[in-house]
Backbone of each chain as ProteinMPNN parsed JSONL, in Angstrom:
{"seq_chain_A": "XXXXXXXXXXXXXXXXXXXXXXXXXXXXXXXXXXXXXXXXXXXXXXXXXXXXXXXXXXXXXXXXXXXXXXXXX", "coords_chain_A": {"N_chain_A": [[-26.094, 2.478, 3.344], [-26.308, 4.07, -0.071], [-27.558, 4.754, -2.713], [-27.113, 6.154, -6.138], [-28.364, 6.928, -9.198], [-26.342, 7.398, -12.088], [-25.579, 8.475, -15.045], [-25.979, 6.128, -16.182], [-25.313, 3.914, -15.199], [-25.247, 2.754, -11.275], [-24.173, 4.384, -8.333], [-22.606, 3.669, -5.748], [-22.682, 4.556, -1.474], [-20.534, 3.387, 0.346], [-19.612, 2.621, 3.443], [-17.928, 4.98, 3.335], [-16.789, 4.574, 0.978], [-16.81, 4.961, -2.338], [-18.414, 3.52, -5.025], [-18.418, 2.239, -7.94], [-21.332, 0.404, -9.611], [-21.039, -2.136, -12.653], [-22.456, -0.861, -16.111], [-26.072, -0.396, -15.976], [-27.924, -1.564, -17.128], [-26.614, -3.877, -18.227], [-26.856, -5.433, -15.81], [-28.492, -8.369, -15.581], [-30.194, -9.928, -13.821], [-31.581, -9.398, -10.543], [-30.186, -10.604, -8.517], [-27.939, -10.947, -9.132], [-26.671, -8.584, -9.397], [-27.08, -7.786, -6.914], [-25.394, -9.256, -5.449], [-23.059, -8.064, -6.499], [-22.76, -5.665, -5.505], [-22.555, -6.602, -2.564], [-20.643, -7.536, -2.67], [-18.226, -5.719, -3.419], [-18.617, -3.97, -0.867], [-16.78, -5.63, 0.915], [-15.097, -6.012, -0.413], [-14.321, -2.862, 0.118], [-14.114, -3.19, 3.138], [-12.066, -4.446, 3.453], [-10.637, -3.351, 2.661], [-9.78, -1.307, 4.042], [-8.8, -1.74, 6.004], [-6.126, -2.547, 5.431], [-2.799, -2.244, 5.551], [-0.694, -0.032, 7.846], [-0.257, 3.416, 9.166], [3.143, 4.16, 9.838], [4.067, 6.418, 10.118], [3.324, 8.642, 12.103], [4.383, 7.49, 14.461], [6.721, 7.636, 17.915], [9.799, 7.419, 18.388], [10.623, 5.729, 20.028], [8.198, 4.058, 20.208], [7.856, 3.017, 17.41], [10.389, 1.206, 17.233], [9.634, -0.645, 19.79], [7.283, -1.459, 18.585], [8.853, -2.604, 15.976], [10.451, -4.483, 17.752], [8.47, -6.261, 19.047], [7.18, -7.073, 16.328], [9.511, -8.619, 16.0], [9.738, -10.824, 18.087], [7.822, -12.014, 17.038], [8.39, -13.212, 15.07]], "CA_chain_A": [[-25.665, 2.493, 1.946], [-27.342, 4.785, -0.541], [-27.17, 4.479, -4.725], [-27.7, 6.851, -7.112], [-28.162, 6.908, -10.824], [-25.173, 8.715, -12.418], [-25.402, 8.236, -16.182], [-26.364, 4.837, -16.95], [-24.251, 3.449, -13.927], [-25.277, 3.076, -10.224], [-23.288, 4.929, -7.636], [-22.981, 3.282, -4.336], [-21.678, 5.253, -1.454], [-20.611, 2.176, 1.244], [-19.284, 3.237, 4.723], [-16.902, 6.123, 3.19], [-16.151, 4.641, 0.005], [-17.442, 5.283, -3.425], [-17.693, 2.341, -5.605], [-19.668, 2.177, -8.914], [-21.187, -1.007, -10.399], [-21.498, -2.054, -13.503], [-23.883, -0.012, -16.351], [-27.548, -1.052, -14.94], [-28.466, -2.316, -18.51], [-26.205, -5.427, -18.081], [-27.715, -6.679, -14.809], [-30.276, -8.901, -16.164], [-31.093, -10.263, -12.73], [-30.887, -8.18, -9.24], [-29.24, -11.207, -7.747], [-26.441, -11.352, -9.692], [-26.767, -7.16, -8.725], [-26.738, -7.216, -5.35], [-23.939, -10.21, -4.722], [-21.747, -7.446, -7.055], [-22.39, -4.586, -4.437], [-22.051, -6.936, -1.486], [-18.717, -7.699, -2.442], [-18.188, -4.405, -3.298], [-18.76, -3.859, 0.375], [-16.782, -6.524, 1.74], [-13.57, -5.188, -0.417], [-14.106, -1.982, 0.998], [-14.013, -3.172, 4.44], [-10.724, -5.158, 3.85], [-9.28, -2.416, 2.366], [-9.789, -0.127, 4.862], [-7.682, -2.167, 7.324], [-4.943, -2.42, 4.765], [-1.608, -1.369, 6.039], [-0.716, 0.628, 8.972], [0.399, 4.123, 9.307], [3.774, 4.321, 11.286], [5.225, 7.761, 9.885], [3.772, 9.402, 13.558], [4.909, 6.685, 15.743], [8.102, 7.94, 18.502], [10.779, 6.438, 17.791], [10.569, 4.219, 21.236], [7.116, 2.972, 19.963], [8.291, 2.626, 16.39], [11.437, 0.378, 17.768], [8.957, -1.299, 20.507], [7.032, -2.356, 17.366], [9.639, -3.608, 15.605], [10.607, -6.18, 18.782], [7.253, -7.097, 19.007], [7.143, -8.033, 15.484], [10.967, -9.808, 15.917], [9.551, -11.798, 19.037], [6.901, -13.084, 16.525], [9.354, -14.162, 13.838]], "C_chain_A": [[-26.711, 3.253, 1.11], [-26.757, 4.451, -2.094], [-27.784, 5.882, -5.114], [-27.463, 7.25, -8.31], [-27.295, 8.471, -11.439], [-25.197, 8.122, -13.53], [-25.148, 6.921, -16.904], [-25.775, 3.847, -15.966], [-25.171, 3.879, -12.482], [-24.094, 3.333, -9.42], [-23.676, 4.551, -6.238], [-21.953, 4.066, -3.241], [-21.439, 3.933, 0.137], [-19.222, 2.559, 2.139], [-17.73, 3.819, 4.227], [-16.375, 5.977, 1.731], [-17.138, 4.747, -0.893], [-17.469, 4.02, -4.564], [-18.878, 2.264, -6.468], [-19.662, 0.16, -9.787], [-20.877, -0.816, -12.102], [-22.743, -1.369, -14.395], [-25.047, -0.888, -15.688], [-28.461, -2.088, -16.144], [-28.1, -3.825, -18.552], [-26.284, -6.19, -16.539], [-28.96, -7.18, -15.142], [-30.787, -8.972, -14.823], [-30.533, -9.253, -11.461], [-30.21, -8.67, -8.513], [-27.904, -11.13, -7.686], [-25.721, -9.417, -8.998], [-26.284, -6.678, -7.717], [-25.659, -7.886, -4.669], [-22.62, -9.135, -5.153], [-21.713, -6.055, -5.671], [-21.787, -5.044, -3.08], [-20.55, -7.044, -1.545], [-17.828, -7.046, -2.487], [-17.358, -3.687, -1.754], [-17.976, -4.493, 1.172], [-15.35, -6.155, 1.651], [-12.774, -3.765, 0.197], [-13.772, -2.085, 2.388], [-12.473, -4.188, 4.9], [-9.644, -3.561, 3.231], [-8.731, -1.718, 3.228], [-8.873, -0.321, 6.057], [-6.606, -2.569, 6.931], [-3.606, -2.194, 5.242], [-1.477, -0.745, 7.34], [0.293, 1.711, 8.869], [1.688, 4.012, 10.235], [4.289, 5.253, 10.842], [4.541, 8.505, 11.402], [3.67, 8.66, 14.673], [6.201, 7.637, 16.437], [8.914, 7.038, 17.678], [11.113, 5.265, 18.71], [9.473, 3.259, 20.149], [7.59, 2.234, 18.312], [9.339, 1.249, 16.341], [10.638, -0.671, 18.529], [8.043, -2.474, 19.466], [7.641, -3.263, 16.605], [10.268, -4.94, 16.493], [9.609, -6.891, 18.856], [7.103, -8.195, 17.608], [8.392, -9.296, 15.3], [10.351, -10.646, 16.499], [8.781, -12.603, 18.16], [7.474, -14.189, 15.731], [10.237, -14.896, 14.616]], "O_chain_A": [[-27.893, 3.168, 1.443], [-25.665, 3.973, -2.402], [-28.676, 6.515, -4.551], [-26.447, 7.891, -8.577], [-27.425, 9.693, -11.361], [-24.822, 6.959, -13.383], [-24.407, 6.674, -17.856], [-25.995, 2.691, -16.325], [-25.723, 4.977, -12.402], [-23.063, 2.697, -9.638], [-24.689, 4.917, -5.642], [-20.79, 4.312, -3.562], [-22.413, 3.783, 0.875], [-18.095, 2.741, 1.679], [-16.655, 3.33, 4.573], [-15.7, 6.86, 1.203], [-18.303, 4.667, -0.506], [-16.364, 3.611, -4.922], [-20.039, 2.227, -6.061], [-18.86, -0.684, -10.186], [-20.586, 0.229, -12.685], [-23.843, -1.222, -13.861], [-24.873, -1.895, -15.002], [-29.3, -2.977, -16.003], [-28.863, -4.76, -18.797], [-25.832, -7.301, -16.264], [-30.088, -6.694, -15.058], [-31.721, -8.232, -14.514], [-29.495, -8.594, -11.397], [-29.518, -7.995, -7.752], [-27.052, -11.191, -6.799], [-24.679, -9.179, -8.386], [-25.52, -5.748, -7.46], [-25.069, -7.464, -3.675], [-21.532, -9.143, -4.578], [-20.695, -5.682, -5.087], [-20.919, -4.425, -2.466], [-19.632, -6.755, -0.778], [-16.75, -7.276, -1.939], [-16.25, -3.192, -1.549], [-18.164, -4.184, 2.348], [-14.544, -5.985, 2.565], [-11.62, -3.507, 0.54], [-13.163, -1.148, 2.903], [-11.993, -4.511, 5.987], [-8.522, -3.08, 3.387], [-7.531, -1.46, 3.321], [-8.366, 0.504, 6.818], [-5.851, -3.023, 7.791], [-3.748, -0.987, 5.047], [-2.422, -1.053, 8.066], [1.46, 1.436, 8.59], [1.444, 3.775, 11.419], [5.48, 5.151, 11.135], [5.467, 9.066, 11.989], [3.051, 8.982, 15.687], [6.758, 8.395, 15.642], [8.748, 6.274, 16.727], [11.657, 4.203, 18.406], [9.729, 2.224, 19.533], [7.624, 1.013, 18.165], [9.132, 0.349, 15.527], [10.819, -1.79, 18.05], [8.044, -3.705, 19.478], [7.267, -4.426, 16.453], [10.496, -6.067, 16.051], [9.695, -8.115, 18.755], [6.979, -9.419, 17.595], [8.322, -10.396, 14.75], [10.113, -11.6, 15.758], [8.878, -13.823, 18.296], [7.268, -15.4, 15.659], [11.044, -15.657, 14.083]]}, "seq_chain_B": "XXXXXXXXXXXXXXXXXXXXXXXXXXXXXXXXXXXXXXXXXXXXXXXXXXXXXXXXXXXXXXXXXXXXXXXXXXXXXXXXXXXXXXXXXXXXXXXXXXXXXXXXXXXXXXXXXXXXXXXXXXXXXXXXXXXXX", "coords_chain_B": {"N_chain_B": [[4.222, 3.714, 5.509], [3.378, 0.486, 6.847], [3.019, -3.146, 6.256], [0.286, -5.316, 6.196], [1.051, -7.69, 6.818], [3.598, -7.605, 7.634], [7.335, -8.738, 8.812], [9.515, -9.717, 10.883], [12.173, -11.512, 10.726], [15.114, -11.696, 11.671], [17.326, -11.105, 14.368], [17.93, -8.259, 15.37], [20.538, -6.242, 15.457], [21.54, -3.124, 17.716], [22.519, -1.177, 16.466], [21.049, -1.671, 14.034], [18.667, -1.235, 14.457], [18.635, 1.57, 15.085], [19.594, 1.92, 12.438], [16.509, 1.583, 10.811], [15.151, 2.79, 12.367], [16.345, 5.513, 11.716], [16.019, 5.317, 8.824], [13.038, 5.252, 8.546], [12.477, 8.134, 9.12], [14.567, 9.409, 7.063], [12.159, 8.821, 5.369], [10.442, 10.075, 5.822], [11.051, 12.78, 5.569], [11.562, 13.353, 3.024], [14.205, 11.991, 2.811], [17.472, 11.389, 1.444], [17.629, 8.108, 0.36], [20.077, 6.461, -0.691], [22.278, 5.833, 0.52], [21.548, 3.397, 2.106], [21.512, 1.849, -0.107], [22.217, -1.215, -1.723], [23.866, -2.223, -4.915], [23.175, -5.41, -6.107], [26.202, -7.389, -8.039], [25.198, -8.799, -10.092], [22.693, -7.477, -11.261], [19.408, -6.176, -9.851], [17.457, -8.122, -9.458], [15.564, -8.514, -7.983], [13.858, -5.647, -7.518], [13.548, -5.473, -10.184], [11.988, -7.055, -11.298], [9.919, -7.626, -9.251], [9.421, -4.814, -8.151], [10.336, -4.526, -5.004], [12.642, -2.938, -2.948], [15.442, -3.372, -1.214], [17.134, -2.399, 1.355], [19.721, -1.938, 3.623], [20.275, -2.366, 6.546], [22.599, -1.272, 8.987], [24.817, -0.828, 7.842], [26.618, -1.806, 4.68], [27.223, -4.072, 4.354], [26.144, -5.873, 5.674], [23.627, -8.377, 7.029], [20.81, -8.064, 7.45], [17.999, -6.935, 6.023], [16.027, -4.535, 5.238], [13.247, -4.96, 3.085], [11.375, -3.019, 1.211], [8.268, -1.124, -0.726], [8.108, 1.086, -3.445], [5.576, 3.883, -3.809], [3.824, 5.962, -5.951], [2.977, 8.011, -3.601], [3.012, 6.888, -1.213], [5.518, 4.681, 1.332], [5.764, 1.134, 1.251], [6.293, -0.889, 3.719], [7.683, -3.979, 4.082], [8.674, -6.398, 5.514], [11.254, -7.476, 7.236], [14.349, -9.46, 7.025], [17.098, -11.53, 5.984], [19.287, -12.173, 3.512], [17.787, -14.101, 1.849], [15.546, -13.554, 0.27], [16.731, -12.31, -1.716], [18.265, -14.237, -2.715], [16.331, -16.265, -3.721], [14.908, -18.327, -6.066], [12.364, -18.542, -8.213], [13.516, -14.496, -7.652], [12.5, -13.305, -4.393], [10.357, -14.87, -4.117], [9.09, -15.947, -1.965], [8.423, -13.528, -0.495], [5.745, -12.185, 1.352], [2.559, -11.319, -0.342], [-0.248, -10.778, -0.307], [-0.714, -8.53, 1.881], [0.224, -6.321, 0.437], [-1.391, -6.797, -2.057], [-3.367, -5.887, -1.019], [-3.166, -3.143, 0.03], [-2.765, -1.722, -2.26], [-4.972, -1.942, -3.38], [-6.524, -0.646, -2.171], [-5.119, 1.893, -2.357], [-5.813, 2.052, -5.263], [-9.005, 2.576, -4.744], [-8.649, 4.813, -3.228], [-8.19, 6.683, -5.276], [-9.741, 6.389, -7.403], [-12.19, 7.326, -6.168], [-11.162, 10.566, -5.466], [-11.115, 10.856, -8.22], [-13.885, 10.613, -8.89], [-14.802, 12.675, -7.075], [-13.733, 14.745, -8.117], [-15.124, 14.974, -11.056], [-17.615, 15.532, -10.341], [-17.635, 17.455, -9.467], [-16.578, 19.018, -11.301], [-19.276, 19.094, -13.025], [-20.901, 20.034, -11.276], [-19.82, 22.457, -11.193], [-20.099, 23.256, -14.191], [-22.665, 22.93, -14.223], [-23.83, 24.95, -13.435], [-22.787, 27.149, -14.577], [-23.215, 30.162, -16.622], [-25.464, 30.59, -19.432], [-24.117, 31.138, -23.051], [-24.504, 34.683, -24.451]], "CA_chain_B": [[2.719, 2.428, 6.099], [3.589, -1.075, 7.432], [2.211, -3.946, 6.152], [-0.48, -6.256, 6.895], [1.929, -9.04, 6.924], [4.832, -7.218, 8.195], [7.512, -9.648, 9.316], [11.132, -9.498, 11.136], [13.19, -12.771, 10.767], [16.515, -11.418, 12.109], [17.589, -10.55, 15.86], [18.954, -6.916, 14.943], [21.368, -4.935, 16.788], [21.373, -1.433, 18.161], [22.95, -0.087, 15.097], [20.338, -2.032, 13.039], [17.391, -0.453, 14.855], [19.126, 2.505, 14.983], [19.228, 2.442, 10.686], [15.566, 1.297, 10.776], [14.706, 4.276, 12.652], [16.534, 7.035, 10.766], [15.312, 5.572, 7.405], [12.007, 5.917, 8.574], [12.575, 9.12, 9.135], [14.563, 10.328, 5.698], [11.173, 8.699, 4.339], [9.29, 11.23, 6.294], [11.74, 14.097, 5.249], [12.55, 13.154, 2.151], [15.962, 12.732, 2.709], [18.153, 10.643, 0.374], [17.761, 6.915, 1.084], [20.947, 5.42, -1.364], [23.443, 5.266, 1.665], [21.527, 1.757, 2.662], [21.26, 0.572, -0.605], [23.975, -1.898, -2.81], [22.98, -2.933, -6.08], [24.313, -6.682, -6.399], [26.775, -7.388, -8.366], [24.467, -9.816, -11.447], [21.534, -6.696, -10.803], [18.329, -5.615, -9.116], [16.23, -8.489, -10.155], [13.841, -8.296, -6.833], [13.609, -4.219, -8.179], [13.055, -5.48, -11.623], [10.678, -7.424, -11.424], [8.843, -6.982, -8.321], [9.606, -3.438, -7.935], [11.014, -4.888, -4.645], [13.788, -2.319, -3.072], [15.833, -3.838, -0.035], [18.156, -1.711, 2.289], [20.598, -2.76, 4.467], [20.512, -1.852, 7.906], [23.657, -1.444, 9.876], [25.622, -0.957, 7.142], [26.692, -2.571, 3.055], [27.782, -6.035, 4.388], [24.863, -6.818, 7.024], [22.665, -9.134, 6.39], [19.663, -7.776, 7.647], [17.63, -6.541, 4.962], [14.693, -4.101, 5.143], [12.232, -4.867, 2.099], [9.892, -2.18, 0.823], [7.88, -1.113, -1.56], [7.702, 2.448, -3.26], [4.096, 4.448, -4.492], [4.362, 7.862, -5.642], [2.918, 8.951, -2.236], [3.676, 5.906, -0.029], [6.629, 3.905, 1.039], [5.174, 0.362, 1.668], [7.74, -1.685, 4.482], [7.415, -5.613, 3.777], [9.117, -6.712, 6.568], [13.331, -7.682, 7.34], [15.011, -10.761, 6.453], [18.529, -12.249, 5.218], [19.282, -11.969, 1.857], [17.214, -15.039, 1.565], [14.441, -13.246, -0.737], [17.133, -11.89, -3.337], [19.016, -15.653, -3.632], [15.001, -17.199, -4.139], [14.711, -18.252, -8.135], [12.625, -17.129, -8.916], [13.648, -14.149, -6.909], [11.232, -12.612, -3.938], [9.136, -15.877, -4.073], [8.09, -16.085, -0.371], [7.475, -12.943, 0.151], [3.981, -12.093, 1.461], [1.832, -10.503, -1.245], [-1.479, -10.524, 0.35], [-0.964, -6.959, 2.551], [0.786, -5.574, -0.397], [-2.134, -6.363, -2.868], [-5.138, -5.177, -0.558], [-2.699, -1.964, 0.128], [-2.87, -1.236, -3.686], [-6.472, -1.873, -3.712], [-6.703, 1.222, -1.17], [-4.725, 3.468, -3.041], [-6.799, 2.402, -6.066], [-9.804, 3.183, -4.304], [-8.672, 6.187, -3.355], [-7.698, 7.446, -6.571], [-11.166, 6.087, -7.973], [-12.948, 8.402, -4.901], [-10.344, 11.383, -5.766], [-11.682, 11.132, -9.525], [-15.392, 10.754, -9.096], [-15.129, 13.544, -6.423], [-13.114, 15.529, -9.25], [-15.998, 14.95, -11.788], [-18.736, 15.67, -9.527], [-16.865, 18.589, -9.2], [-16.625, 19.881, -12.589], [-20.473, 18.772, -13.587], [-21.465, 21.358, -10.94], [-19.376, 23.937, -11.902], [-20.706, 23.296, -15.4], [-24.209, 23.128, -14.303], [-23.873, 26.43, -12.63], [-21.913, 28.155, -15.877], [-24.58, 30.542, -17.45], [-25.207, 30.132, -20.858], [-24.003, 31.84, -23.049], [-25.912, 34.993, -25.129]], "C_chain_B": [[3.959, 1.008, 6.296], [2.697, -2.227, 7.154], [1.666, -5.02, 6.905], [0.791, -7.327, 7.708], [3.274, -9.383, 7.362], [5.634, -8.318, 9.285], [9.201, -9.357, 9.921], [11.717, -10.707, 11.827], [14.719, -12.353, 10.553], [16.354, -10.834, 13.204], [18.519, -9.168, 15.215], [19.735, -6.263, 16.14], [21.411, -3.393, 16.66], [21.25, -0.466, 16.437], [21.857, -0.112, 14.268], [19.087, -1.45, 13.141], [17.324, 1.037, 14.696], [18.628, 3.278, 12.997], [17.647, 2.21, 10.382], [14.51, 2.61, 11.109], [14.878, 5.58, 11.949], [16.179, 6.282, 8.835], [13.4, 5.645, 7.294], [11.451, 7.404, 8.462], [13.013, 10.025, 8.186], [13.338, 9.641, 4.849], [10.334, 9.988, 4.818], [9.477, 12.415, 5.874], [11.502, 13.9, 3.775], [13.667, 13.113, 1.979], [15.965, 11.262, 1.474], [18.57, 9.223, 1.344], [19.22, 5.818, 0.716], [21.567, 5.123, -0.598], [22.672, 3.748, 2.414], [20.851, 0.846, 1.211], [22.052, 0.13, -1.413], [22.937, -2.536, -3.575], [23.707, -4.159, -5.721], [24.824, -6.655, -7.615], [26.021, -7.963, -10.333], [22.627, -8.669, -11.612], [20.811, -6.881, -10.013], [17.295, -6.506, -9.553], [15.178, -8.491, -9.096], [13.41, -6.672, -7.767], [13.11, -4.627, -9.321], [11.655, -6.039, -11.562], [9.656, -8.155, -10.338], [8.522, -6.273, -7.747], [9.772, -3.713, -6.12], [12.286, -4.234, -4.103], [13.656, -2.75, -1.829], [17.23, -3.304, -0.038], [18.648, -2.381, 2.793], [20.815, -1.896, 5.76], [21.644, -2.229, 8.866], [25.0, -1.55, 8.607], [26.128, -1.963, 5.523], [26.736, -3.868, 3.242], [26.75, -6.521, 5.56], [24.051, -7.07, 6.087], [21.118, -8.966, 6.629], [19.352, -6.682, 7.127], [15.922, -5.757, 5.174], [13.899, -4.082, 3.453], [10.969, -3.838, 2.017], [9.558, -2.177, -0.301], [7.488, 0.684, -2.101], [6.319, 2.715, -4.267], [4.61, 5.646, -4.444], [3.871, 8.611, -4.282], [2.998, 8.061, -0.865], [5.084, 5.043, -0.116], [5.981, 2.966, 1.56], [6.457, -0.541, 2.656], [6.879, -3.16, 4.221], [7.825, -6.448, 4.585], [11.066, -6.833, 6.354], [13.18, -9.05, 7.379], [16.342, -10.764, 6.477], [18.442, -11.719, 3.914], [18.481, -12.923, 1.326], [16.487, -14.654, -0.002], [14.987, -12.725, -2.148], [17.749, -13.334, -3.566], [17.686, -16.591, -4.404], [15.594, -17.693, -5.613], [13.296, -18.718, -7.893], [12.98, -15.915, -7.732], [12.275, -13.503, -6.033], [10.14, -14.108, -4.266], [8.226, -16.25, -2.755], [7.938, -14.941, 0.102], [5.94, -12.796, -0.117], [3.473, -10.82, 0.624], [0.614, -9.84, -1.373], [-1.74, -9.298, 0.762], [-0.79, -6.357, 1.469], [-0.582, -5.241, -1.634], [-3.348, -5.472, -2.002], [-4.546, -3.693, -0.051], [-2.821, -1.108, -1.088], [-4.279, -0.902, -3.716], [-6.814, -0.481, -3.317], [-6.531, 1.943, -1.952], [-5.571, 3.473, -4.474], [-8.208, 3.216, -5.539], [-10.084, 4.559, -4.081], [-8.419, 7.474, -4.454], [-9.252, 7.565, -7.319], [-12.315, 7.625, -6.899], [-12.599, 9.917, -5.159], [-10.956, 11.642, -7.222], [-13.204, 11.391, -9.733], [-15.541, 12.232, -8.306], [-14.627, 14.965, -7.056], [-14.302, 15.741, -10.666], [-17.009, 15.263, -11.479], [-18.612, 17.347, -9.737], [-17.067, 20.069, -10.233], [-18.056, 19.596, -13.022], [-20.951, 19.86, -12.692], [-21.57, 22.348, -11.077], [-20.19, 24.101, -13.596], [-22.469, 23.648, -15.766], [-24.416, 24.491, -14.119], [-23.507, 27.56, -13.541], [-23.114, 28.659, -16.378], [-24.38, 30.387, -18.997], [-24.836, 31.18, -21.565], [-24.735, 32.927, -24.257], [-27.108, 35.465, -24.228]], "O_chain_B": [[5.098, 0.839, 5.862], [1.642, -2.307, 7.784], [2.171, -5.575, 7.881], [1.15, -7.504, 8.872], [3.906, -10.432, 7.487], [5.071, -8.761, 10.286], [9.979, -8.736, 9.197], [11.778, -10.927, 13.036], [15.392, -12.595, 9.551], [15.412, -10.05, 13.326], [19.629, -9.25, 14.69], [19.503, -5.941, 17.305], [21.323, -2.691, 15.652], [20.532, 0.277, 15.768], [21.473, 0.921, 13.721], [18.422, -1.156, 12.147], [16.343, 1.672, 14.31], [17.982, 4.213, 12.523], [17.41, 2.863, 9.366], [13.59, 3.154, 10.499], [14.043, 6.437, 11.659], [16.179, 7.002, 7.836], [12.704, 5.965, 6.331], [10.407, 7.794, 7.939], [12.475, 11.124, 8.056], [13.402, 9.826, 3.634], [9.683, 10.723, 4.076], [8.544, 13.202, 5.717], [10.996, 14.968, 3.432], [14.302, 13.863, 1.238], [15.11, 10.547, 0.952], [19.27, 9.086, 2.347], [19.52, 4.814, 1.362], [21.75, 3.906, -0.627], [23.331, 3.104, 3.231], [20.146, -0.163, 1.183], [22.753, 0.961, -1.991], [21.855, -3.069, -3.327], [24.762, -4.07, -5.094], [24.192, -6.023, -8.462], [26.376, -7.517, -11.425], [21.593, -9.192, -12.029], [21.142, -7.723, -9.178], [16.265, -6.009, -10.008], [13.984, -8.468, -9.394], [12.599, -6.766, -8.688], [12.035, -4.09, -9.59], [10.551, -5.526, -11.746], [8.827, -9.031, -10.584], [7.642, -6.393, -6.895], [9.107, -2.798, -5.635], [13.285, -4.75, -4.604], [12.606, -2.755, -1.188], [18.15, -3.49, -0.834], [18.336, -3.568, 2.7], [21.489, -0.869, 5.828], [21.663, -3.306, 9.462], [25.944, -2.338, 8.658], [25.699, -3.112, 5.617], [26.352, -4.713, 2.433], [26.817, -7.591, 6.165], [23.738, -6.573, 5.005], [20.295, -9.672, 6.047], [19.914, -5.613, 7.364], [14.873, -6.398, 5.236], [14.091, -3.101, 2.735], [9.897, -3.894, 2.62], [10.121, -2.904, -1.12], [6.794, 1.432, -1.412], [6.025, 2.004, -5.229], [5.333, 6.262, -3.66], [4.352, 9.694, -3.952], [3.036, 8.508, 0.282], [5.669, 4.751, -1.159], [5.33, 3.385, 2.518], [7.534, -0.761, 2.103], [5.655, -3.288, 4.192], [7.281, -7.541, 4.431], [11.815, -6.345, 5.507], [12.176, -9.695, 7.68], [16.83, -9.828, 7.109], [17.611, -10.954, 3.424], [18.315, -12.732, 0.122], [16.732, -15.203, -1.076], [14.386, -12.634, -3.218], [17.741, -13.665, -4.752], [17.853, -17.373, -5.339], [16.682, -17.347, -6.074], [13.327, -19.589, -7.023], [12.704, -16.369, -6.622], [11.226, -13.221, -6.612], [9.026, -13.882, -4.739], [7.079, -16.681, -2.638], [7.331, -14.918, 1.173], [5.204, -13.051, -1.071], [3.821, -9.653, 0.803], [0.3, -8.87, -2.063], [-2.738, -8.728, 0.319], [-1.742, -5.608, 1.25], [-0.865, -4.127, -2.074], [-4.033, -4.553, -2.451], [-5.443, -2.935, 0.32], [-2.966, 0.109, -0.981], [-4.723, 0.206, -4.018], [-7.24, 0.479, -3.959], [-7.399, 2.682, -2.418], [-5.999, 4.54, -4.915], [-8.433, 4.366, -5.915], [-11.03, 5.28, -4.4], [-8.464, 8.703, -4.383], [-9.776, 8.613, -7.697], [-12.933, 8.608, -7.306], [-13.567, 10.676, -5.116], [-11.331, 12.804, -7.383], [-13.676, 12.187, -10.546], [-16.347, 13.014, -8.81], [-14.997, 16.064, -6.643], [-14.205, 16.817, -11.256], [-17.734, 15.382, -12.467], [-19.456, 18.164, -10.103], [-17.405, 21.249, -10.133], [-18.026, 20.314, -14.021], [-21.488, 20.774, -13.319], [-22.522, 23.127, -11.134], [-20.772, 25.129, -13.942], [-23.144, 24.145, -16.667], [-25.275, 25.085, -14.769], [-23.847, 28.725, -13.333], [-24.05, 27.893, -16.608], [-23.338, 30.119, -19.595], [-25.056, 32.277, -21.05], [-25.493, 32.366, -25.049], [-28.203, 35.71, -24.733]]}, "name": "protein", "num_of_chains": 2, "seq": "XXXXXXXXXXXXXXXXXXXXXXXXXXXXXXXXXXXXXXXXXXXXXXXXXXXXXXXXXXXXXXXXXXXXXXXXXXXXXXXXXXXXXXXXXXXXXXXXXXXXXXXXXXXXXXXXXXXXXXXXXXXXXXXXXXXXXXXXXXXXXXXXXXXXXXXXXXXXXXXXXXXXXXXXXXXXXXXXXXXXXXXXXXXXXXXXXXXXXXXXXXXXXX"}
């Protein structure tokens, strides 16, 4: 993870994403600071597993998928 | 995309897999999706107000219902059902909202990433502009 001061604002860059805190003026303490980047960090890493492409599935596997998910339901 | 939470509570038949498949596919084209969808008769309140659009696979009177969700550059799938989720009251109350919000989050993200990398962009070019005189 790297930061860097961009106009009164830190710029964090956290495994691919870009995610700015709050200005740097209103962190009184660094705790309160660093719990905002961790979580930061934590949304990034849910995001990232968000969804799932299937526009270049076949159309077997696409179908195969869909039974799989029937068998679950 | 397919969501997290993606779910299929109906045994479908051929045909139904069949429409599942080729509307995947006019999403990929762009083709024209209205041939699987019927407004009801009292409106679109899943559409209204949970932007909420459910197809019908295998034809106007089957009951197995593909739920999505549209973004100007994604189609989000929510899973298949019954009509269950348009009779709810309120309507759409069990579906799962969870994949759907942390799918948004993304595309925020990426829009946020897309803008800073757009501003970055122009501050260089600007730095680089000679003065002028």
């Amino acid at each position: 993870m790297c930061a860097m001061s961009n106009a009164g604002r830190t710029t964090y860059a956290v495994e691919g994403f870009v995610l700015r805190t709050e200005p740097a003026k209103k962190s009184r303490n660094r705790g309160k600071a660093h719990a905002r980047v961790l979580l930061a960090r934590i949304d990034a890493a849910i995001a990232r597993q968000s969804g799932r492409d299937i526009t270049d599935l076949t159309d077997e596997e696409l179908i195969a998928d869909l039974r799989r998910h029937q068998e679950r339901g | 995309m397919q969501d997290d939470d993606f779910f299929v509570n109906v045994k479908l038949s051929e045909r139904q897999e069949a429409d599942y498949r080729l509307i995947r596919s006019l999403i990929r084209t762009g083709g024209d999706l209205s041939p699987f969808y019927r407004k009801s008769d009292t409106g679109d309140w899943l559409l209204k107000t949970r932007t909420v659009l459910h197809l019908h696979l295998g034809g106007a009177a089957s009951n197995a219902i593909l739920y999505v969700v549209q973004y100007p550059g994604h189609v989000l799938f929510i899973g298949i059902d019954t009509h269950v989720h348009l009779d709810d009251v309120p309507v759409g109350k069990q579906l799962p909202i969870g994949g759907r919000k942390r799918f948004q989050a993304e595309l925020q993200l990426a829009h946020e990433d897309d803008a800073n990398r757009l501003a970055r962009s122009v501050a260089s070019v600007k730095a680089g502009k000679p003065k002028p005189g």
